[in-house]
Every structure is written in structure tokens, then in C-alpha cells.
RODO-2510 file (C-alpha; in nm, 4 decimals, decimal comma):
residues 323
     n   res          X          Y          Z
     1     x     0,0000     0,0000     0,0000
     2     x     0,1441     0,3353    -0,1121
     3     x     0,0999     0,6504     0,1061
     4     x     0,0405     1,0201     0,0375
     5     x     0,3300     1,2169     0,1494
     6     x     0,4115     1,5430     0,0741
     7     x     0,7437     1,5149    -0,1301
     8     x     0,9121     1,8174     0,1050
     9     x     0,8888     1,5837     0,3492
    10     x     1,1729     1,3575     0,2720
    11     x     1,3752     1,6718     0,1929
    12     x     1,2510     1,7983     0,5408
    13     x     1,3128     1,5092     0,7158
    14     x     1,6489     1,4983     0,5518
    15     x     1,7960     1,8382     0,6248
    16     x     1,6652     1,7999     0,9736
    17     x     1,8741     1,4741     1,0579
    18     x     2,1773     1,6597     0,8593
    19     x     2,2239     1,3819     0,6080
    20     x     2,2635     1,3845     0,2728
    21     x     2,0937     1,2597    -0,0974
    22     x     2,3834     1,0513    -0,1531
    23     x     2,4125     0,9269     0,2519
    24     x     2,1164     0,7598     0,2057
    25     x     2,0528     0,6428    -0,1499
    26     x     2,1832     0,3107    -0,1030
    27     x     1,9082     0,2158     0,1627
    28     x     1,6395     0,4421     0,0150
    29     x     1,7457     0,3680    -0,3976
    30     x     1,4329     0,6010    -0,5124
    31     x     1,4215     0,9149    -0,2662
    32     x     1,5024     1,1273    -0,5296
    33     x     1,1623     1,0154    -0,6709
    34     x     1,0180     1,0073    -0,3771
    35     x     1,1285     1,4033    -0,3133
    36     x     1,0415     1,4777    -0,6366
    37     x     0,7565     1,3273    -0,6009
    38     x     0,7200     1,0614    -0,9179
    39     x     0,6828     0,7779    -0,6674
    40     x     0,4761     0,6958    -0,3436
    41     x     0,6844     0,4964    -0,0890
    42     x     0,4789     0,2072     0,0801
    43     x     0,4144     0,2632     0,4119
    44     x     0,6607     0,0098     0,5096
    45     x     0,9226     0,2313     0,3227
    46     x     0,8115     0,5496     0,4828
    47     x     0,8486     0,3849     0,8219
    48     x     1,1961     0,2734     0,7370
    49     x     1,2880     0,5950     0,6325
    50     x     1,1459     0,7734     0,8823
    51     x     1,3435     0,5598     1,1905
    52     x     1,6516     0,5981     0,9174
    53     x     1,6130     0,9875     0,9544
    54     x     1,5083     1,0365     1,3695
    55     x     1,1441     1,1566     1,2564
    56     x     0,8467     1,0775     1,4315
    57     x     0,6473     0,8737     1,1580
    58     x     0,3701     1,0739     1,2054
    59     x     0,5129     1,4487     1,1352
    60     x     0,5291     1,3042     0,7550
    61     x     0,1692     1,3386     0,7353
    62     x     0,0785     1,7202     0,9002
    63     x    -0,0159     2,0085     0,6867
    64     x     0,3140     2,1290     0,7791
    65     x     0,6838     2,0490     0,8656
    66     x     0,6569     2,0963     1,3024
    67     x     0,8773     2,3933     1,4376
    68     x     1,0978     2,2052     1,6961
    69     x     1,2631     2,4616     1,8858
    70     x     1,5295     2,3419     2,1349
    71     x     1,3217     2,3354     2,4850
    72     x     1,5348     2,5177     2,7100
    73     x     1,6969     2,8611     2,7065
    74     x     1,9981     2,8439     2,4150
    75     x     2,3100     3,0732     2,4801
    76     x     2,4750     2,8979     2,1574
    77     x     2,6113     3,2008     1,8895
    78     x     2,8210     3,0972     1,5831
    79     x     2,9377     3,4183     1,3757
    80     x     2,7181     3,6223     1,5737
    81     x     2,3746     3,4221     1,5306
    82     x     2,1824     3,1913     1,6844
    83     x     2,1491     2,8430     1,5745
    84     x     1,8339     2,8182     1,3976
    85     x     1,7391     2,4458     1,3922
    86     x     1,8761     2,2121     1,6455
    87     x     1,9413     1,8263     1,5200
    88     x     1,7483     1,5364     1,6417
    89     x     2,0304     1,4050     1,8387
    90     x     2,0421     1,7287     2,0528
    91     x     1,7001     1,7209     2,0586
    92     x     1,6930     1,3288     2,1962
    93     x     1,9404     1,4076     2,4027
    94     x     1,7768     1,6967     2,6043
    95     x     1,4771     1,5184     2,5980
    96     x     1,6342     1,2010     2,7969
    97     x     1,7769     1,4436     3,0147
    98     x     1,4832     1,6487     3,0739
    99     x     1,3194     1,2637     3,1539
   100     x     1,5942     1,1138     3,4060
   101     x     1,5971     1,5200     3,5932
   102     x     1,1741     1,4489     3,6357
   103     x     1,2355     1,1118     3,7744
   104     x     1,4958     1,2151     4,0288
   105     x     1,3096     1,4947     4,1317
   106     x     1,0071     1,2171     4,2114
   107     x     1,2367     1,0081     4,3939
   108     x     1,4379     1,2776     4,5973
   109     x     1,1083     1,4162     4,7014
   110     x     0,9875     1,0828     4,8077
   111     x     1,2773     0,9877     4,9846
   112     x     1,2279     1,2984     5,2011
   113     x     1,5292     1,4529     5,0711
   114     x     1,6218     1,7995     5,1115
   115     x     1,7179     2,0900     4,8737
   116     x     2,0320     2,1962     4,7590
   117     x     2,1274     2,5315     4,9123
   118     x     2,3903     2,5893     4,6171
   119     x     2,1014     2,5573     4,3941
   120     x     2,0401     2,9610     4,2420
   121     x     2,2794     3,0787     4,5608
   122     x     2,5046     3,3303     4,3302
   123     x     2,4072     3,5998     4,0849
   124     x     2,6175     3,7710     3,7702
   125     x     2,6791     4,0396     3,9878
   126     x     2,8519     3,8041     4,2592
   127     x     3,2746     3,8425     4,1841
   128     x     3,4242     3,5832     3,9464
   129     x     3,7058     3,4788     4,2553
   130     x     3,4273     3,4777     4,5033
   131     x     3,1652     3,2330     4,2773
   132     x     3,4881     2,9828     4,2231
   133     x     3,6282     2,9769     4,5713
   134     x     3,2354     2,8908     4,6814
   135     x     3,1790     2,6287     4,3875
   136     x     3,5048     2,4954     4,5083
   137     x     3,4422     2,4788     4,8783
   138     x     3,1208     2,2509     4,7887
   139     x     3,2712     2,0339     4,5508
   140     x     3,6092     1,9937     4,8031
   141     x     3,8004     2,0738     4,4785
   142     x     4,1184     2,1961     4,6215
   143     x     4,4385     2,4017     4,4878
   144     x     4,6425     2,1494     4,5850
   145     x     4,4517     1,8679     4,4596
   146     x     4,4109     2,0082     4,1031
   147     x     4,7628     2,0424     4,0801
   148     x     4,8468     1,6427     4,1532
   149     x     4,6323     1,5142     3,8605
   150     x     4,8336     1,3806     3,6114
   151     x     4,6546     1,3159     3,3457
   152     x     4,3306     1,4634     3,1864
   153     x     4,1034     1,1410     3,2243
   154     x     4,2316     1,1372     3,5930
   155     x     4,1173     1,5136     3,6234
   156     x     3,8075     1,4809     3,4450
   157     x     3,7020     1,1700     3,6338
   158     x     3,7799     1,3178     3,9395
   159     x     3,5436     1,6002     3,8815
   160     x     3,3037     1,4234     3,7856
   161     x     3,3132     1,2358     4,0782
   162     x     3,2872     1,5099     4,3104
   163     x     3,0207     1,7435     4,1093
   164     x     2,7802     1,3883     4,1357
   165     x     2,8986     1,3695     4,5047
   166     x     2,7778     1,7091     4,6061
   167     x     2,4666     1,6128     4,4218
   168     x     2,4713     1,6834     4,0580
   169     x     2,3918     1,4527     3,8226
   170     x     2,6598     1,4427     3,5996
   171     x     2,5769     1,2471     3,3115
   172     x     2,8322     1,2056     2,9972
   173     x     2,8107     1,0557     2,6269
   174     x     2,9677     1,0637     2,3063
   175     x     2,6340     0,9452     2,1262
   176     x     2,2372     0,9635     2,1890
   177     x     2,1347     0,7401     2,4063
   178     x     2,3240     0,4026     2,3731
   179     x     2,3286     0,4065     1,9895
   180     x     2,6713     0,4297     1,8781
   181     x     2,5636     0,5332     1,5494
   182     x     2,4140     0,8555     1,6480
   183     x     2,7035     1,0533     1,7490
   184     x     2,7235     1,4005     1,8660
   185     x     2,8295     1,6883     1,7121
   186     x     3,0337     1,9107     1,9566
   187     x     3,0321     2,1627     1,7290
   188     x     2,6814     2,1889     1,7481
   189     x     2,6660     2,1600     2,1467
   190     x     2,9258     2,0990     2,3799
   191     x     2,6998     2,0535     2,7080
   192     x     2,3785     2,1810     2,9073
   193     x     2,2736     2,2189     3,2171
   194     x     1,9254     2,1490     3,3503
   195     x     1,8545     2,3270     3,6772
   196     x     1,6659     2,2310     3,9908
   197     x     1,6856     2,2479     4,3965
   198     x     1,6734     1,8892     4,4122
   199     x     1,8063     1,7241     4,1327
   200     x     2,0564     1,9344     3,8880
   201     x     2,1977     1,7770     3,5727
   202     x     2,4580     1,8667     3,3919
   203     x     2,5310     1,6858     3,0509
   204     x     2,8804     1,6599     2,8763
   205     x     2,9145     1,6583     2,5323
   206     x     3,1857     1,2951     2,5805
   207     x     3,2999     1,3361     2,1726
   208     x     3,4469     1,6515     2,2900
   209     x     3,8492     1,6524     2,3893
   210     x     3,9347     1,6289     2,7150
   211     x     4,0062     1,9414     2,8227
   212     x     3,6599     2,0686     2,6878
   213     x     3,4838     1,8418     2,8334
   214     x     3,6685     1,9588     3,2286
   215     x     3,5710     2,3095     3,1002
   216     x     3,2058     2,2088     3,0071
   217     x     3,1471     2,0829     3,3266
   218     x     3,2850     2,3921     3,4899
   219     x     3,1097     2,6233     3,2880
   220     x     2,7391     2,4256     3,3284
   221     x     2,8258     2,3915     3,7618
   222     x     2,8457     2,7598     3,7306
   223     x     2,5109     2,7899     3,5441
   224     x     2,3706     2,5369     3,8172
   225     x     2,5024     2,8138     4,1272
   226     x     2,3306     3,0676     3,9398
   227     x     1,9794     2,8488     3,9325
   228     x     2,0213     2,9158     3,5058
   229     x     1,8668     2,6324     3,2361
   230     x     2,0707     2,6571     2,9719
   231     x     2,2173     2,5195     2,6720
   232     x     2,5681     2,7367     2,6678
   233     x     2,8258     2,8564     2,4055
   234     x     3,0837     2,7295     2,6141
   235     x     3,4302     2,8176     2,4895
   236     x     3,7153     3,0343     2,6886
   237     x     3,7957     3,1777     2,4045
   238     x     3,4006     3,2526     2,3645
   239     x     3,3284     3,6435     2,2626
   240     x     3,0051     3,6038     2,3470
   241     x     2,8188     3,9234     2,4719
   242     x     2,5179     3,7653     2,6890
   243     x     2,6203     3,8251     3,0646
   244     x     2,5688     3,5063     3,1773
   245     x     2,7675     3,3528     2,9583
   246     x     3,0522     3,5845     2,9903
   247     x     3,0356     3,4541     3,3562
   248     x     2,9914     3,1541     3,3449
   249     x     3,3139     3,1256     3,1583
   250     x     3,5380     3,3542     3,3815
   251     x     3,4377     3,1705     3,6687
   252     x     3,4742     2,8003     3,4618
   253     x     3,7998     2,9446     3,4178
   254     x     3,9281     3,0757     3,7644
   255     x     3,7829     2,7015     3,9055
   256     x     4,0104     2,5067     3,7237
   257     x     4,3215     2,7362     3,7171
   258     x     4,5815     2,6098     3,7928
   259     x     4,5549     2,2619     3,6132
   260     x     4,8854     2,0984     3,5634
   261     x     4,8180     1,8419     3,3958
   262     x     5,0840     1,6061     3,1573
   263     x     5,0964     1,6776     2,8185
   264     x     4,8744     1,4093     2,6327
   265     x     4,6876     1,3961     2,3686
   266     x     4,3519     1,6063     2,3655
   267     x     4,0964     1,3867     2,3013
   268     x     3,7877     1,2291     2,4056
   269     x     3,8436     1,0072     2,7167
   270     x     3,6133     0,7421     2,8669
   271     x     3,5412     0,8367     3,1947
   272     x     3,4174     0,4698     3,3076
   273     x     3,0422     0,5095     3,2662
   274     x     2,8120     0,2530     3,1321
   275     x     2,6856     0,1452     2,8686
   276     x     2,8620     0,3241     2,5918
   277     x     3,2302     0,4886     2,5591
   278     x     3,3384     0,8016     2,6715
   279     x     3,0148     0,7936     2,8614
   280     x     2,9656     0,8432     3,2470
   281     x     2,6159     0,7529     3,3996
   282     x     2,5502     0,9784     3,7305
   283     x     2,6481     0,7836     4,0095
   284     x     2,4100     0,9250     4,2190
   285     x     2,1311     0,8610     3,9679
   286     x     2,2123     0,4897     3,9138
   287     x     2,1887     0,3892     4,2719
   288     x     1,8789     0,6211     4,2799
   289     x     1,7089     0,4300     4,0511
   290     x     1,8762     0,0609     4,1455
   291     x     1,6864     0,1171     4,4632
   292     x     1,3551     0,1862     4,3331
   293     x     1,3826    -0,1141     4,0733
   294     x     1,4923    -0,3754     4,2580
   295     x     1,1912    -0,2374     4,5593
   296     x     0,9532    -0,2799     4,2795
   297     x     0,8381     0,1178     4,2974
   298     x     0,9949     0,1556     3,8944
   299     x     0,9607    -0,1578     3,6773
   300     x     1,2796    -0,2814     3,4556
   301     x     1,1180    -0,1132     3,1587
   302     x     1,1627     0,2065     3,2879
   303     x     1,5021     0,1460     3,4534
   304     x     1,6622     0,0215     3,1097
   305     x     1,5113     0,3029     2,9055
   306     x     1,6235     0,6033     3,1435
   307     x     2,0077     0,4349     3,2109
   308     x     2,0061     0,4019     2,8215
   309     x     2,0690    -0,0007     2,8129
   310     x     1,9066    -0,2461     2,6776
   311     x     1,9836    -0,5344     2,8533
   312     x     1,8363    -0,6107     3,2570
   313     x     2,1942    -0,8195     3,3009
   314     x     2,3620    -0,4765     3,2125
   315     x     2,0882    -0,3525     3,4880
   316     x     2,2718    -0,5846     3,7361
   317     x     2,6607    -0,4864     3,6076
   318     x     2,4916    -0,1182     3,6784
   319     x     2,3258    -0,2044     4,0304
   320     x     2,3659    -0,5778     4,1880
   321     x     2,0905    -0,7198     4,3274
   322     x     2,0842    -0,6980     4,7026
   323     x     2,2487    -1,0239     4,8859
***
């Protein structure tokens, strides 16, 4: 059975997952029929195509292509503009995110938990030496302890460790979800943060190099202090001329100063996070949700769809059942 489809569509569709004619002519032989709109796909095809390109099936068929801007506040500026259209694998991303936050806000509520004071505690107007010496007083990130780390996966583990410790949920990947064929672009975004009293997230762009990855993290804690959503143009070398960003990178910037740290190769790095590499899973939010699972308040399903596995043995790598 062949389906009406407007032939934009497939272009639409296209564009949107940033792929090209030629990137997909060998799996789809007669899109530029389809797009040109000499032939009907079956609806067999269009659903093919459709999980090919990261489309929801069912945005082929309204009068028009959706608008899908990105959900949370977006600081991001290349040549002096604004991104106009963010890819599906930013978008899949944030939306995970946005899913695992909701959860641990449930759960931390639940639990009786309280809020965290750091949450929204500093303004743009609070000195740059003042916001790093509190970020690093709450994180125990010392002077002397940034200057021992020898290596960049060393430091970047290590802060990880501690941000998740002092209750962030640090989460870290390379691609969306647990498909390694969906990379990430860190040109398009190198990290976000997703603000909250009781459970903050940060998320780390992990096909980033090393060292942008420890100033990510630094630059979306800061965003967290200030009580800011936002999906940053984080660079040092940023000229950006929105305030908070400005800030956000001066103080990323006096946090991790000074970082001696051997001369390696600036790369990605895996972090030791499951279930993909260079990823890190929160810590915090895997035990979180171990416990609820294995008390029966969250069923499997959920648990393997918000750790991003697809396996309940990985579940058990992840969380062992109790003795």
C-alpha cells in the first residue's frame, strides 16, 4: 500500500537529521523520486525511512513540517547568530535528560530529601574569585589537589566524581542514548545544564576533547550556582556578549586554574560510565534508581530506558541485586 506524502517531506526530514541525498541512497534507492515526487513509498518504506532519519512517523503526514525549537533557554552564537534548527540528536538528548531530571526529582522528594542550598545561591553580579572559591568549597576541589592530577582522564574523572557527590547529576556521552551510530556533534553543542533544587543535571558533550569536556562541566556547575537552564556557548575563548555567559566562563575558568596536567593527547576520554564509551552515567542517579527497581516502585522497563541499556543483566553490572 502506497501513502500520500508530501514530497518536502523527505527533503525535510532529511535536512533535519543533517544527512545527505547521496548518505542515504543506497538504503532508500528512489528518494530522489520520492522528493520529487514521481513515486509513493509504501508505508513500510516510509516507516523505514522515517526511523533511518530520527522523525516521528507521524510528522510526515501534518499540513506542515513541526517547528521544533530546542526546549530550554539556548546561549549557543556561531558568527554572531543563533542556531536556527537544532538536530534530532540534541534534541533526543535533552529530551532524555529532561526525563531522568523528572524522575529524580520524584524520587528525591519521596525519599524525604532535602534541597540543595547551592542551587540559584550566586548571581552575575557576585565576583568571578568569590563564585569559584564557593563552587570549590562545595565540591572539596582543592588548589592542591588540582595540581596532583596527572593526566586529563584522571582530572576529568575526578570532577566528575565530586560534582555527582555534592549532588549533581553528571551524566556524559559521546552518542544519543546508547546508539553508537548517532554521534554528537560538539560543534553543534558541547553541554547543558538542567537546573533544579533537588536534582541538577549537567550533561557533557563525551565526543568533545578532554580538556573541553573539564571546562564544560565547569562552565554548566556555574550555570547550576546561578539556578540558570541553559544550553551554553561554552568556549574560553568565547566572545560572546550575553552576561551570563561571559560569567559563566570567567568563573569556569578561575575554578580550574591552575591545572597541571601532563601533556597528552587532547581527546575524548572514557570516563568509566556505562553502557557506551566516553560515557559516564551519574552515580548518584544509578543507585537512585537501582533502589527503586529492585523495591519494585519503577519496573525494569523504565530502569533500562532512562540508564540508556538495553539489557536487565547490564541492569545488574549497573546495580547488583541486594544479597
Amino acid at each position: 500500500m502506497h501513502v500520500d506524502v508530501s514530497p518536502s517531506r523527505f527533503r525535510w526530514a532529511r535536512e533535519r537529521a543533517r544527512m545527505t541525498s547521496a548518505a542515504l541512497a543506497r538504503r532508500f534507492p528512489k528518494l530522489e523520486q520520492w522528493e520529487s515526487g514521481e513515486v509513493r513509498p509504501t508505508l513500510k518504506q516510509l516507516e523505514k525511512f522515517a526511523k533511518a532519519t530520527y522523525a516521528p512517523i507521524g510528522f510526515f503526514f501534518l499540513p506542515d513540517p513541526p517547528q521544533e525549537p530546542v526546549p530550554i533557554p539556548d546561549f549557543r552564537i556561531v558568527r554572531d547568530a543563533t542556531i536556527a534548527r537544532p538536530s534530532p540528536d540534541l534534541l533526543d538528548t535533552l529530551y532524555i535528560c529532561q526525563q531522568r531530571q523528572e524522575w529524580y526529582r520524584d524520587f528525591a522528594r519521596t525519599e524525604g530529601e532535602e534541597s540543595l542550598g547551592f542551587v540559584g545561591s550566586l548571581t552575575t553580579d557576585t565576583p568571578v574569585e568569590a563564585a569559584a572559591d564557593a563552587i570549590r568549597l562545595a565540591l572539596h576541589f582543592s588548589v592542591e589537589e588540582r595540581q596532583s592530577m596527572g593526566t586529563w582522564a584522571e582530572a576529568l574523572r575526578g570532577f566528575i566524581e565530586q560534582a555527582d557527590a555534592a549532588g549533581i547529576l553528571v551524566m556524559v556521552s559521546g552518542v544519543v542514548g546508547n546508539n553508537n551510530r548517532r554521534k554528537l556533534d560538539p560543534d553543534e553543542f558541547r553541554g547543558f545544564a538542567l537546573s533544579d533544587p533537588f536534582a541538577p543535571l549537567v550533561f557533557i558533550n563525551g565526543a568533545d576533547s578532554r580538556s573541553a569536556q573539564m571546562f564544560t562541566l565547569a562552565h554548566e556547575i556555574a550555570h547550576l550556582w546561578l539556578g540558570e537552564t541553559a544550553l551554553s556557548d561554552v568556549d574560553p575563548r568565547s566572545t560572546s556578549t550575553i552576561r551570563v555567559e561571559q560569567w559563566c566562563n570567567q568563573v569556569a575558568a578561575e575554578l580550574l586554574a591552575p591545572m597541571n596536567v601532563a601533556n597528552e593527547p587532547d581527546r575524548a576520554v572514557s570516563v568509566g560510565g556505562r553502557p557506551t564509551r566516553d560515557a559516564y552515567l551519574s552515580k548518584l542517579f544509578a543507585r537512585a534508581m537501582g533502589v527503586s527497581t529492585l523495591e519494585g516502585r519503577s519496573t525494569f522497563t523504565e530502569a533500562l530506558r532512562l540508564l540508556g541499556v538495553s539489557k536487565v543483566a547490564t541492569l545488574h553490572e549497573i546495580f547488583p541485586p541486594t544479597q
